[in-house]
C-alpha positions as CSV (number, residue, x, y, z in Angstrom):
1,X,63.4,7.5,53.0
2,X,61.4,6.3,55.9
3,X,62.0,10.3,57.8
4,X,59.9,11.6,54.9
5,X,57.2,10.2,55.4
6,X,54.7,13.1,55.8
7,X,55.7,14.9,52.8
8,X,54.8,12.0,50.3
9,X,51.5,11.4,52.4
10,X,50.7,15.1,52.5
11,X,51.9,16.2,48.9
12,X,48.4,16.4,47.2
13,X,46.4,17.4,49.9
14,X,46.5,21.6,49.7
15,X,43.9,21.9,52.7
16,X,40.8,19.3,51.2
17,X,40.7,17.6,53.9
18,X,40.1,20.7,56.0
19,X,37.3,22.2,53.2
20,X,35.5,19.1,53.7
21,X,35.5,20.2,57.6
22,X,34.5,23.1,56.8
23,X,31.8,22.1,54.7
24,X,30.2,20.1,57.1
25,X,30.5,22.9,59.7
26,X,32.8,21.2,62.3
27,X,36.6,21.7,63.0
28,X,39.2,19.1,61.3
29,X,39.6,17.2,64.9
30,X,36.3,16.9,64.8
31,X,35.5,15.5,61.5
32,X,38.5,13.2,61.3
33,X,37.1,11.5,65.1
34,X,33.6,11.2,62.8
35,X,35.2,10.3,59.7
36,X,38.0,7.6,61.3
37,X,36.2,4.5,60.0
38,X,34.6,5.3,56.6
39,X,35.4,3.4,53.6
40,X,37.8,4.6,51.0
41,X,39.9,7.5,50.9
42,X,37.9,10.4,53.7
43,X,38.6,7.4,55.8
44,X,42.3,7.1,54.8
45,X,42.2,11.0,55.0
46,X,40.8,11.5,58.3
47,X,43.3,8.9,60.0
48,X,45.7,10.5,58.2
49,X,44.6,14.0,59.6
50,X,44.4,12.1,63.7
51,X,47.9,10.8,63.1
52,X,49.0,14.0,62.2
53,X,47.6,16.3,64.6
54,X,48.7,13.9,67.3
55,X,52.7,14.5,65.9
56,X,52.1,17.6,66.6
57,X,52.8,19.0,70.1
58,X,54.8,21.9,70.4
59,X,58.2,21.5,71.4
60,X,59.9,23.6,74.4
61,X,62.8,25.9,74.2
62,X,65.7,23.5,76.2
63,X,67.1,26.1,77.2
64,X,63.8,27.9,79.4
65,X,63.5,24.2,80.0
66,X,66.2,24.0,82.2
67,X,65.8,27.3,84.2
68,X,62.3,26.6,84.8
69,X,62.2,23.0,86.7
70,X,60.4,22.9,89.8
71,X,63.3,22.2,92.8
């Protein structure tokens, strides 16, 4: 089951990662950049939250796609 991935990483997490952010007053890109190499789990957590939020990148509709390429 290596396609689900994410949902065993994520299943726990209900937004801690993003209170901690919070917390500390900065957004969750932020705080993971800060938080990338500490020890232990926030550091598991905040590489967690980079790989994550670089996945994420908004896919195009293929169909506007198409219409819209420059000639």
């Amino acid at each position: 089951m290596a396609s689900k991935w994410i949902s065993g990483a994520t299943e726990n997490a209900h937004g801690q990662f993003r209170a901690k952010a919070q917390k500390a007053g900065m957004t969750t890109a932020a705080y993971a950049k800060k938080e990338e190499h500490a020890p232990g789990k926030l550091g598991d957590e905040a590489r967690l939250a980079e790989t994550l939020m670089g996945m994420h990148h908004g896919k195009k509709n293929k169909k506007e796609s198409l219409f819209n390429r420059s000639k």
